[in-house]
C-alpha positions as CSV (number, residue, x, y, z in Angstrom):
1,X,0.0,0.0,0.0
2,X,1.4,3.4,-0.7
3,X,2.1,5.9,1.7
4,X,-0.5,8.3,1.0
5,X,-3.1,5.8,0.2
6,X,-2.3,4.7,3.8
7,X,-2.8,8.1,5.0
8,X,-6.1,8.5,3.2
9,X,-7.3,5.5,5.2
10,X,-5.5,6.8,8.4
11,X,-7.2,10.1,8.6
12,X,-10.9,8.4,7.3
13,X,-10.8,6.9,10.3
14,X,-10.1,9.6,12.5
15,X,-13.0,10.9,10.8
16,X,-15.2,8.0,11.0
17,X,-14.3,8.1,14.6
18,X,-14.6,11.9,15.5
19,X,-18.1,12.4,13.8
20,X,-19.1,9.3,15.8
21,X,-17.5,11.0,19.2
22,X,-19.5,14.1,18.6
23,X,-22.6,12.2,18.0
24,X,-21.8,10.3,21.3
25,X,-21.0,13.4,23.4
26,X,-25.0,15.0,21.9
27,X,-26.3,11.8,23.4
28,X,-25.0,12.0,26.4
29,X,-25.8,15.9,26.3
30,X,-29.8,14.5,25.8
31,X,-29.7,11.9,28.7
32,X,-27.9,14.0,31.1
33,X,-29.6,17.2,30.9
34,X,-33.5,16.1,29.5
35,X,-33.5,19.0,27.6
36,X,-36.1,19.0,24.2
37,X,-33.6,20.3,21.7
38,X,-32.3,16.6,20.6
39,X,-33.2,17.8,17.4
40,X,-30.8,20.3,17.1
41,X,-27.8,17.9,17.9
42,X,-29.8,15.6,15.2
43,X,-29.5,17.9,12.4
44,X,-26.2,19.0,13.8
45,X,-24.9,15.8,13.2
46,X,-26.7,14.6,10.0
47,X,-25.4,18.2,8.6
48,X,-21.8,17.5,9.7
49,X,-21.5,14.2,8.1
50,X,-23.3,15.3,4.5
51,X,-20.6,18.2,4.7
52,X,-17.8,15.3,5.4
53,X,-18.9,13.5,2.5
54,X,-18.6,16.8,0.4
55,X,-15.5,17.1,1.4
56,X,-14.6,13.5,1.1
57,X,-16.0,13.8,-2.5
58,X,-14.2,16.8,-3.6
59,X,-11.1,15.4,-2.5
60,X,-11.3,12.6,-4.9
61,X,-12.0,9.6,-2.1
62,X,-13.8,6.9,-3.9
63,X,-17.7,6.2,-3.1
64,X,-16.6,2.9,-1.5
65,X,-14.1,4.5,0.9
66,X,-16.7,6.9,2.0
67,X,-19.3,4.5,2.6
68,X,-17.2,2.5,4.6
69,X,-15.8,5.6,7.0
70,X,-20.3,6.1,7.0
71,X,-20.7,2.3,8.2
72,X,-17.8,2.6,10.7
73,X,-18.8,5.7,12.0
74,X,-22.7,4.5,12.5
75,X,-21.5,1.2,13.7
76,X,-19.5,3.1,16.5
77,X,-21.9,5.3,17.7
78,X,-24.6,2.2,18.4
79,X,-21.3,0.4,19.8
80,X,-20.6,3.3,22.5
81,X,-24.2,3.7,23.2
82,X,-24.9,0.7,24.1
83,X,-22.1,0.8,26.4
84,X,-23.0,3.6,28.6
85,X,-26.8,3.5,28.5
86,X,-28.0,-0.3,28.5
């Protein structure tokens, strides 16, 4: 693998991982404080990750690598959810 094809993956992972961090840190915002403005972080987050994947896309990243850093980052979020609240 190249170097910076192994940076590409390096840094879509970190992404994968921060968006899913951020999405985890609005949850826990939600179930600490009760507060009705979960929609807010919602759209925060949905609007976050559609501007990722612009970015992702105007960067030249192919459709498979972005799909995958969308799975991983989904698949994290349920992961650390489940952790702290079941």
């Amino acid at each position: 693998m190249k170097k910076t094809q192994c940076n590409t993956w390096i840094f879509l992972v970190f992404g994968a991982l921060g968006l899913a961090l951020v999405g985890f840190g609005g949850v826990m915002f939600i179930e600490i404080h009760h507060t009705k403005g979960y929609l807010t972080v919602v759209f925060a987050l949905i609007i976050t990750s559609i501007y990722i994947e612009y970015l992702e896309r105007k960067a030249g990243i192919s459709k498979k690598m972005i799909w995958i850093r969308g799975g991983v980052s989904i698949l994290i979020l349920i992961i650390l959810t489940f952790f702290f609240f079941v």
